[in-house]
VEXLO-849405 format. One record per residue (C-alpha): residue in three letters; x, y, z. Coordinates in steps of 0.25 Angstrom, whole numbers, plus 2048, in hexadecimal, padded with zeros to 3 digits. Example, Ala and Ser with C-alpha at 12.3 -4.5 7.8 and 13.67 -1.06 7.14 Angstrom:
! VEXLO-849405
Ala8317EE81FSer8377FC81D
//
This chain:
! VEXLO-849405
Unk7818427FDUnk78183D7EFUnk78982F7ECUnk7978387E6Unk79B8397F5Unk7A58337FCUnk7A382A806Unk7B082380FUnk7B0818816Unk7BC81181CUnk7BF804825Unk7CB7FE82BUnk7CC7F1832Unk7D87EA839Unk7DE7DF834Unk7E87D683FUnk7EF7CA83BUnk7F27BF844Unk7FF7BD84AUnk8077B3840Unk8047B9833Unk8117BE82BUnk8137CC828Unk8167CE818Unk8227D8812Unk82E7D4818Unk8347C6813Unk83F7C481DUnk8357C582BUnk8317B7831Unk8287BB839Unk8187B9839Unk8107C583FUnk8147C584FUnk80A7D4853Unk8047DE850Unk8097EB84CUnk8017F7845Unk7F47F4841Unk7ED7EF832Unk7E27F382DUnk7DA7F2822Unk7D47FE81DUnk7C9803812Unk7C581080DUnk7B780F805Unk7B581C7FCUnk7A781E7F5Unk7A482A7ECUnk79882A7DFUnk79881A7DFUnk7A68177E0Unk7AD8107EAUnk7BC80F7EFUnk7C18047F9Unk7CE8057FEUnk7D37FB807Unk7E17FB80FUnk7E67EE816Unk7F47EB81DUnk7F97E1817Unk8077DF811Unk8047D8802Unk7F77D47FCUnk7F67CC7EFUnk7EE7D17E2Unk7E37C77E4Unk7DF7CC7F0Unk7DB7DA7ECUnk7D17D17E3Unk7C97D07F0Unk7C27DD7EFUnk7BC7E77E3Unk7C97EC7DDUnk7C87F97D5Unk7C08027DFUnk7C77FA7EBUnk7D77FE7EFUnk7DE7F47F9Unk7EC7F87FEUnk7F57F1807Unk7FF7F8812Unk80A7EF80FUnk80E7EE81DUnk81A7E481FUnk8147E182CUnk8077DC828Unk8037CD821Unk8007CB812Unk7F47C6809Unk7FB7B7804Unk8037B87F8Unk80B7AF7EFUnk8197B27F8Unk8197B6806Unk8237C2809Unk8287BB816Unk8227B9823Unk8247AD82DUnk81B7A3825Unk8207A1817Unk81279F812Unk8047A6815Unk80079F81FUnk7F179C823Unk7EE7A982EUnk7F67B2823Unk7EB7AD819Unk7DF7AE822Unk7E47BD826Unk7E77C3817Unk7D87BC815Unk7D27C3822Unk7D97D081DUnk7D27D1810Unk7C57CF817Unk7C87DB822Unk7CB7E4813Unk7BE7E280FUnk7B77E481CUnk7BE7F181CUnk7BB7F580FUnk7AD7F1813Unk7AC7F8820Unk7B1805817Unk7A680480EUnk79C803819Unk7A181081FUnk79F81A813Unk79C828818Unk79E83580FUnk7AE83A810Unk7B784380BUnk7C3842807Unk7D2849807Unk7DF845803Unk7EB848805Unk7FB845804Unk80684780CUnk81684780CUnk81C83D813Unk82B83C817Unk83383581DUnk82D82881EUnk82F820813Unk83981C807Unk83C8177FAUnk8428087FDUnk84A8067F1Unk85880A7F6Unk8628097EBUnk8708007EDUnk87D8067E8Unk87D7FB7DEUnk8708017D8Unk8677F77DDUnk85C7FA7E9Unk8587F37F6Unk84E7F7800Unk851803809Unk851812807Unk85081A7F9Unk84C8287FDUnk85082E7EEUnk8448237E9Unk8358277E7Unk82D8267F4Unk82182D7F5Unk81E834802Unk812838804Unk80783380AUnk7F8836804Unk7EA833809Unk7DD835807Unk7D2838814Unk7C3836811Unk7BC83E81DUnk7AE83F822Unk7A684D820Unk7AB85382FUnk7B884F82AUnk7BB842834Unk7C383782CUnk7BD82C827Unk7CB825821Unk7D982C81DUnk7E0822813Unk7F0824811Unk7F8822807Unk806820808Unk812818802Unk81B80E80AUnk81F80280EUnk81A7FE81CUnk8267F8822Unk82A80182BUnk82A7F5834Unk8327E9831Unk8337DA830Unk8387D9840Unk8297DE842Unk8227D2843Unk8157D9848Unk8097DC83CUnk80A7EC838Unk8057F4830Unk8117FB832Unk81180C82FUnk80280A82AUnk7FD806838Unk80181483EUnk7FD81D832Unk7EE818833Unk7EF819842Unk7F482A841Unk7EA82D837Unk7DF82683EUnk7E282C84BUnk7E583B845Unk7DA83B838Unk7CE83183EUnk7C9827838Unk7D081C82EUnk7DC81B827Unk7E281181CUnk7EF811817Unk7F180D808Unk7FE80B806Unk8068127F8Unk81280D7EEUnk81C8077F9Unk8227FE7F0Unk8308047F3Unk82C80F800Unk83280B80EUnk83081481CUnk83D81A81CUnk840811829Unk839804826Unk83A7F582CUnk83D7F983AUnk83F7EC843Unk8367F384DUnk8297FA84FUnk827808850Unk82B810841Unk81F80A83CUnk815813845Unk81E820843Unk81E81D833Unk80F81C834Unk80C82883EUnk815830835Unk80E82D828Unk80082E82FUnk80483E830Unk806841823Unk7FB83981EUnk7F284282AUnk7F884E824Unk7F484C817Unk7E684981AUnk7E7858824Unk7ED85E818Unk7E485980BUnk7E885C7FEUnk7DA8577FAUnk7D185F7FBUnk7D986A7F9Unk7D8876801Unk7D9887801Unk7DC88F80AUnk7D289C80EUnk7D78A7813Unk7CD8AE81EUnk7CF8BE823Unk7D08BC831Unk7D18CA83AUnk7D98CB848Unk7E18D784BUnk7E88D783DUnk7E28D0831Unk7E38BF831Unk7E28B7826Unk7DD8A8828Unk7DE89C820Unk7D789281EUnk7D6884816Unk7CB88380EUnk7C9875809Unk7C38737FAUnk7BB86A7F8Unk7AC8677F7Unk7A3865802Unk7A4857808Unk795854804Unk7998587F5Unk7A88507F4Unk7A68477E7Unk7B383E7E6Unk7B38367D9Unk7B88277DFUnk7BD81E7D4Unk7C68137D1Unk7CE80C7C6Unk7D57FE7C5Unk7DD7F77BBUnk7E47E97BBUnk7F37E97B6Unk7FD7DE7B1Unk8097E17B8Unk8157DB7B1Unk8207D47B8Unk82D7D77B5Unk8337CA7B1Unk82F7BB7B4Unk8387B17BBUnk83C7A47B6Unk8387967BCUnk8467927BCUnk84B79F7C5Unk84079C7CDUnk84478E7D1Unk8517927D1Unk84F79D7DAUnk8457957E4Unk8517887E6Unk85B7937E7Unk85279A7F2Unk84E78D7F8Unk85E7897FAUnk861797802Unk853796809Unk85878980FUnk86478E813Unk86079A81CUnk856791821Unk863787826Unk86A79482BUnk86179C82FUnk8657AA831Unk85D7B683BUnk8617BF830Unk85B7BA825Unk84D7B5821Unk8497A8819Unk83C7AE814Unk8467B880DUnk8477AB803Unk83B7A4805Unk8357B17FFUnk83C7AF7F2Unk83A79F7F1Unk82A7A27F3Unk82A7AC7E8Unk8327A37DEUnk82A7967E2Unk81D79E7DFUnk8207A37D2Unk8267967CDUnk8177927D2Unk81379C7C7Unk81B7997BDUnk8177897BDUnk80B78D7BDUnk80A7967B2Unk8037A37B9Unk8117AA7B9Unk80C7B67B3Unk8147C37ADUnk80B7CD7B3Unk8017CE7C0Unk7F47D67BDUnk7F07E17C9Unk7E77EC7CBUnk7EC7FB7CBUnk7E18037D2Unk7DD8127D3Unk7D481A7DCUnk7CD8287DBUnk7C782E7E9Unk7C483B7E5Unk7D18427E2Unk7D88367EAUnk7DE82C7E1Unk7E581E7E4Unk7EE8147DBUnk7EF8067E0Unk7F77FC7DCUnk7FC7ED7E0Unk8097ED7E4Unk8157F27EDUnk8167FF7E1Unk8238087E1Unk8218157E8Unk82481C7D9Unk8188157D3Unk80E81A7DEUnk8158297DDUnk8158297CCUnk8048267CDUnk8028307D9Unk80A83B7D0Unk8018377C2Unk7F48357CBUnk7E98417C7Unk7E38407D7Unk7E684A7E2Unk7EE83F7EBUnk7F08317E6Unk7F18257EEUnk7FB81A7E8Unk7F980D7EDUnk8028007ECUnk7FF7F47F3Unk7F07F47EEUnk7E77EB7E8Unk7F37DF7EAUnk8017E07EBUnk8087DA7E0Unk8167DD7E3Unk8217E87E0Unk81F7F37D5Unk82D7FA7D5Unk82F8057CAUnk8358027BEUnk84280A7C2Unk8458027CDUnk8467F57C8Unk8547F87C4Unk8587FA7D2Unk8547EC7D5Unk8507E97E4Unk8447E37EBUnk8387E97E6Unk83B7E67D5Unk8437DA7D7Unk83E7D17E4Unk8317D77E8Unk8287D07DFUnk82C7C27E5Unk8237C77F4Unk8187C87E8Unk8197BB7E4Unk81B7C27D6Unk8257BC7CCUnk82D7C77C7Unk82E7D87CCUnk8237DE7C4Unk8277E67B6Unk82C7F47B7Unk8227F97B0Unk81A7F67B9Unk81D8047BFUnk81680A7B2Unk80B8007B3Unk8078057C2Unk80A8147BFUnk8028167B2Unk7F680C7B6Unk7F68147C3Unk7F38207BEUnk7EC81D7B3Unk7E18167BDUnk7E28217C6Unk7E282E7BCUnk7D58277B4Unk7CE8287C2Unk7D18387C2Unk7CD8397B4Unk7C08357B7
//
């Protein structure tokens, strides 16, 4: 075999956190980590074909900050996040709730240990190369999952259900196979937020993620990662359940779809041969006939782009408001905390004075900055093509790429390479409501990001991703 062929290998490793470490995504939950629920993982996928090499790495965790995606090669190596709410965060400049208002020492230790476990699993992957093949395929998904950004009669929006808004419902994947057809690693891409379980679960999950790996596994052999899409503003359809249970039908449910589409693949395409077959009156027989090259003669081109972006924030606050805002805070903090009620959650407000004290730190400072520069990523496996991008992206972002993408199935993947907070669409910000007005303090960021932002992710996207298939 010549060096154009592919080679696959794949690795995934546990990751358990001591009991005592807070679970990041919901602000009002008090409680530290209590059990253990599904499973995390971290998994990796090395692709090799005419001396180019792919990593992707997939790690339950909920948030990770831009400077740790710094830890690893960048262009040619993808890390995504599950963004679980039942799992622990890398530290950040704000803590999204949790029983310990700061990261304490055993948080630091694990998110440290975490990283280390990534890049034994990337690795471990590249220790394994063997030649593969791949397929890929896309499934439709319904029933599971919903735009969150239900509209108010008075025109504004809150979190629920908005079934008219964009959701994209289907699931794709890509399944790199040995020449007698066993599965080395099936990889899913889908878009949604995992909370199916809510803050009442005090147990580590990885939520709906655990139970898709566990169906594919047991029906497909061999490994499976989960790299999660444009979630920004997808919910399941019954999500935050004060109970276990939903989480593993979500998962099992997913997991057949994204089986399905690997049965059924639309690439490589296939023919159906029709065969004469006699009996006592004449039969015909069909048959599929796969096309593609022999498995020694597959000659997938495997490249990848990269490009840094200034991402604008939409308008900076003042010292004063900030001061102002932190003593006003400060007053109904102390207040709950001498009436305390079961209903309602200091860390609701301690959220808010942490963000304000930490970008009046900024500005006093002088590193208070108009614009934070990230990567935008794009990936070529054959006729498989992936978009990356660092933050919680709006479910019609993901969907615009995937339509002006040249590959046969596109992957879109938020949460990748850092999370750096909300990336609304320009039309929603005049609805208001969570993602484009408050969301940006969880960051530690000191202002929603601009609406052209939406532009900027679209147009870079494909741009990256397009130059790939122009090659």
């Amino acid at each position: 075999m010549t060096e154009h062929h592919l080679r696959v290998g794949a690795a995934v490793l546990p990751i358990t956190p001591p009991l005592g470490i807070d679970m990041l995504g919901f602000v009002n939950r008090m409680r530290a980590g209590t059990g253990y629920g599904e499973p995390m993982e971290v998994g990796a996928i090395a692709v090799e074909s005419g001396g180019q090499r792919i990593i992707i790495v997939s790690i339950d965790m909920a948030v990770c900050p831009l400077d740790r995606a710094g830890s690893c090669p960048k262009h040619a190596v993808l890390i995504n996040f599950n963004h679980s709410h039942g799992l622990p965060g890398f530290p950040a400049a704000v803590k999204l709730g949790g029983q310990y208002p700061e990261y304490t020492l055993k948080e630091r230790l694990f998110a440290d240990y975490v990283v280390e476990m990534a890049v034994s699993a990337a690795e471990l992957a590249i220790s394994r190369f063997e030649d593969a093949e791949m397929e890929l395929g896309v499934s439709a998904v319904e029933g599971l999952s919903v735009n969150r950004r239900e509209r108010t009669k008075d025109g504004g929006t809150i979190l629920g259900w908005n079934p008219d808004g964009a959701c994209d419902r289907s699931v794709q994947t890509v399944c790199f196979k040995r020449k007698d057809q066993s599965v080395i690693v099936t990889a899913v891409n889908f878009a949604c937020h995992p909370v199916v379980l809510g803050k009442d679960v005090s147990e580590y999950s990885s939520d709906f993620v655990g139970p898709l790996r566990k169906t594919v596994k047991q029906v497909l052999g061999g490994e499976c990662i989960f790299l999660q899409g444009a979630a920004g503003n997808i919910l399941p359809l019954e999500g935050f359940n004060q109970s276990k249970g939903m989480e593993v039908e979500f998962g099992t449910k997913l997991a057949m779809k994204a089986i399905e589409s690997v049965l059924n693949p639309v690439e490589p395409a296939t023919v159906m041969e029709k065969f004469d077959f006699a009996s006592t009156t004449p039969i015909s027989l069909y048959r599929k006939k796969v096309m593609k090259p022999a498995f020694s003669e597959a000659q997938p081109v495997i490249s990848a782009a990269e490009q840094w972006i200034c991402f604008p924030y939409e308008k900076l606050p003042a010292r004063q408001d900030l001061t102002a805002e932190i003593e006003r805070r400060e007053e109904q903090l102390a207040e709950m905390l001498a009436n305390p009620d079961p209903l309602t959650s200091p860390n609701t407000v301690r959220y808010h004075i942490a963000w304000a004290k930490e970008i009046v730190r900024t500005v006093d400072e002088g590193s208070l900055q108009a614009d934070v520069e990230a990567p935008l990523q794009a990936i070529r496996i054959g006729n498989l093509g992936i978009c990356a991008a660092p933050g919680e992206i709006f479910n019609e972002i993901g969907l615009a790429v995937k339509e002006k993408s040249k590959a046969k199935v596109t992957f879109y993947c938020g949460y990748s390479n850092g999370v750096l907070g909300y990336f609304p669409t320009a039309a929603e910000y005049a609805y208001g409501g969570y993602e484009p007005s408050v969301s940006h303090r969880g960051y530690g960021q000191p202002s929603a990001f601009d609406p052209q932002c939406e532009s900027i992710l679209v147009e870079t996207s494909t741009r990256l991703l397009n130059g790939l298939f122009n090659e």
